[in-house]
C-alpha positions in Angstrom: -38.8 35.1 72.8 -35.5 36.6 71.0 -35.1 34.0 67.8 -32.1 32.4 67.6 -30.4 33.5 64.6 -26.3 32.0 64.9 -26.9 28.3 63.1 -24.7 25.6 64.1 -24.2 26.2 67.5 -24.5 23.7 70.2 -24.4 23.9 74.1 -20.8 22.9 74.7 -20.8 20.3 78.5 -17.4 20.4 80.5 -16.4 17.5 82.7 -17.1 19.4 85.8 -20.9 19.4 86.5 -23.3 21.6 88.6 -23.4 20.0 91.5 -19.3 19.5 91.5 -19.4 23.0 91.9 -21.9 23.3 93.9 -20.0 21.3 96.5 -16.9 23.6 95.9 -19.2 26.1 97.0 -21.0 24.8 99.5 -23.7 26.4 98.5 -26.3 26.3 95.3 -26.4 28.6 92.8 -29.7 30.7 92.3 -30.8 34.2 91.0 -32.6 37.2 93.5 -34.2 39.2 91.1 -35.2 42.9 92.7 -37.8 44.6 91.2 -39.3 47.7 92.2 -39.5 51.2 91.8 -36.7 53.8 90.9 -35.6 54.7 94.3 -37.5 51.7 95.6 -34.4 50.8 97.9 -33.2 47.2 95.4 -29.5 48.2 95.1 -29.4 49.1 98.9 -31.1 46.0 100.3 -29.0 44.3 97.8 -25.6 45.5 99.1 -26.8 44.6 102.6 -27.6 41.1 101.5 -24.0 40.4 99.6 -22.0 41.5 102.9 -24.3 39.7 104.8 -23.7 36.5 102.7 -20.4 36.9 102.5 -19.8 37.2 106.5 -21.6 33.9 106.2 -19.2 32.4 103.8 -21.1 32.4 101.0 -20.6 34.0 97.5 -23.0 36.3 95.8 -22.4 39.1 92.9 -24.6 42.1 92.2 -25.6 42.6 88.6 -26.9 46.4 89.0 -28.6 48.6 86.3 -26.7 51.3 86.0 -23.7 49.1 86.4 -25.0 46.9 83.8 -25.6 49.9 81.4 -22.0 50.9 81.7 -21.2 47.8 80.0 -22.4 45.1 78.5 -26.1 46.7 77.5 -24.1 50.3 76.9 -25.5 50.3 73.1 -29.3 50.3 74.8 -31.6 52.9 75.3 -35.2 52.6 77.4 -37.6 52.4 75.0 -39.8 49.0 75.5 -38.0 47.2 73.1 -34.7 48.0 74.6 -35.9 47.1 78.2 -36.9 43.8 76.9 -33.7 43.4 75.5 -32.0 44.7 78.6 -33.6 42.1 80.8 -33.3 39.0 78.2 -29.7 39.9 78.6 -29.2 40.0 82.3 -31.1 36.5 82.6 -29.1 35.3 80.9 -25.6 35.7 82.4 -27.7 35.5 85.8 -28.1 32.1 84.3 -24.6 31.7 83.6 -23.8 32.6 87.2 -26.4 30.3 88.7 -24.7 27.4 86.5 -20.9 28.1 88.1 -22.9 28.0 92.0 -22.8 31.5 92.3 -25.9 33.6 93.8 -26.8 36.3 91.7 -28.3 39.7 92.7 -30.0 40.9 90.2 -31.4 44.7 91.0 -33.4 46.1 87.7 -36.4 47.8 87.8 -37.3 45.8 84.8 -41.0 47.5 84.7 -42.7 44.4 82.5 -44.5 41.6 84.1 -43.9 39.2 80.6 -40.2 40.3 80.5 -39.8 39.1 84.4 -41.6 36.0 83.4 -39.4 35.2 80.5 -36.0 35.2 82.6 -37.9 32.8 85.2 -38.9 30.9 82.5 -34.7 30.6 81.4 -34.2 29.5 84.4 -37.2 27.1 85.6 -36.4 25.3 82.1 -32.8 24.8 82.8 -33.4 23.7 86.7 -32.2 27.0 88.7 -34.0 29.0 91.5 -35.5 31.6 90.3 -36.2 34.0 92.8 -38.3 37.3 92.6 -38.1 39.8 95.0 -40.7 42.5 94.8 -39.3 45.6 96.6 -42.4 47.3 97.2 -42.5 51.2 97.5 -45.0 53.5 97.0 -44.8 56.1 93.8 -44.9 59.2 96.3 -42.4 57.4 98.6 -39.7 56.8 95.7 -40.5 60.6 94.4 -39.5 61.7 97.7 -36.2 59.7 98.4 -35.4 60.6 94.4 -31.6 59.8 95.6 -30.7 60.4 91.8 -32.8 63.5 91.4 -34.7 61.2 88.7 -38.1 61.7 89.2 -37.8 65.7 89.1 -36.6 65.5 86.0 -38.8 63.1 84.3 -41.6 65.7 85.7 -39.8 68.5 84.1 -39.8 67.0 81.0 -36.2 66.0 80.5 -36.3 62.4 80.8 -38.7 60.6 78.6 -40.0 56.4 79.1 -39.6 56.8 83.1 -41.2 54.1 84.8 -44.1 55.5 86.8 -44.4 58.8 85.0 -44.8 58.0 81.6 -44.1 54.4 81.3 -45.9 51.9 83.5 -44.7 49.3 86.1 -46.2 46.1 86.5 -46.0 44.7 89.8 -45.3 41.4 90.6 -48.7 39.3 91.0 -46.8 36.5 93.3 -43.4 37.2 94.2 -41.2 34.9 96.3 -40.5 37.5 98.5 -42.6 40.5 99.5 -40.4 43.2 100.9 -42.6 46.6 102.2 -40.2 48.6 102.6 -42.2 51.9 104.6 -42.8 48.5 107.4 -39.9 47.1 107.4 -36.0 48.3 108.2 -32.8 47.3 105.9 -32.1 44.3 108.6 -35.8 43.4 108.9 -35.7 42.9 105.0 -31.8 41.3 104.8 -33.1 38.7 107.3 -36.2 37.6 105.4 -34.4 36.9 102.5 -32.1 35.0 104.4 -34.3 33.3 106.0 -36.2 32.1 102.7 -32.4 31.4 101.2 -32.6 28.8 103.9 -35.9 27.0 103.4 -35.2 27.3 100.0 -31.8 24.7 101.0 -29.6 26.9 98.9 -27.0 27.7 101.2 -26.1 24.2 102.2 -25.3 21.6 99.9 -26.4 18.0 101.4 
């Protein structure tokens, strides 16, 4: 856990609550977390899932990697201590989104099982869904896709710390959601999420 080093600082609480925006909304805030593979298929499913949503009347924002990288976790690199930080990072404005009734989709590879668990953890703690999806793709499927031409050149040498060459993944023991993605198509896997999305009560608000 990242120590808290800023002293006096305290949580500042507005007037408008969580569940006032929540009925704004009409919906409860929450975080999808993707994880998977490079190439896995997590920005694509999530895409599909935000339109979907939003044809629904419902409001969800991607928080992608590489988008991610581009910005606000530009100054980090991919070493393990730099993924850790990369993920503490995203939970928390995923957090921050989950608090203003938004649904977050987070897609990051985010390889480590503890680092997964300590964004669920931020969230369980302060009363948010926390939502892992594990989209599930096989090493040899990924290297083939290779949309980014990635895994070629982590096997030529040119890219060091890539998860499933030279730097491990650690699967997700119980996910939320199980999506296989060499059984299932792009709708098959929208509607499951959807459907859980429903049991779940988060896109209603009573």
């Amino acid at each position: 856990m990242t120590q808290q080093i800023a002293t006096n600082v305290h949580w500042h609480h507005g007037e408008v609550t969580r569940e006032d925006r929540n009925r704004l909304m009409g919906q409860k805030g929450a975080t999808l977390w993707f994880t998977g593979l490079s190439g896995s298929g997590k920005s694509t499913v999530s895409v599909a899932l935000e339109n979907t949503l939003f044809e629904h009347g419902k409001l969800a924002y991607r928080l992608d990697g590489d988008n991610i990288r581009l910005g606000i976790n530009k100054n980090l690199g991919f070493s393990a201590e730099d993924r850790t930080e990369n993920i503490r990072r995203i939970g928390e404005v995923a957090k921050l989104f989950a608090d203003s009734g938004i649904i977050s989709l987070s897609s990051f590879i985010s390889p480590y099982r503890a680092d997964r668990d300590q964004v669920r953890k931020l969230h369980e703690d302060a009363g948010f869904d926390f939502i892992e999806v594990f989209v599930d793709c096989s090493l040899a499927e990924a290297e083939k896709r290779d949309p980014k031409g990635l895994y070629k050149k982590a096997r030529a040498g040119e890219i060091k710390n890539f998860t499933g060459i030279d730097d491990p993944y650690e699967a997700p023991e119980n996910p939320e959601i199980h999506l296989r993605t060499a059984e299932m198509t792009l709708e098959q896997e929208v509607d499951t999420i959807i459907e859980f999305l429903k049991t779940r009560k988060l896109l209603a608000v009573d």
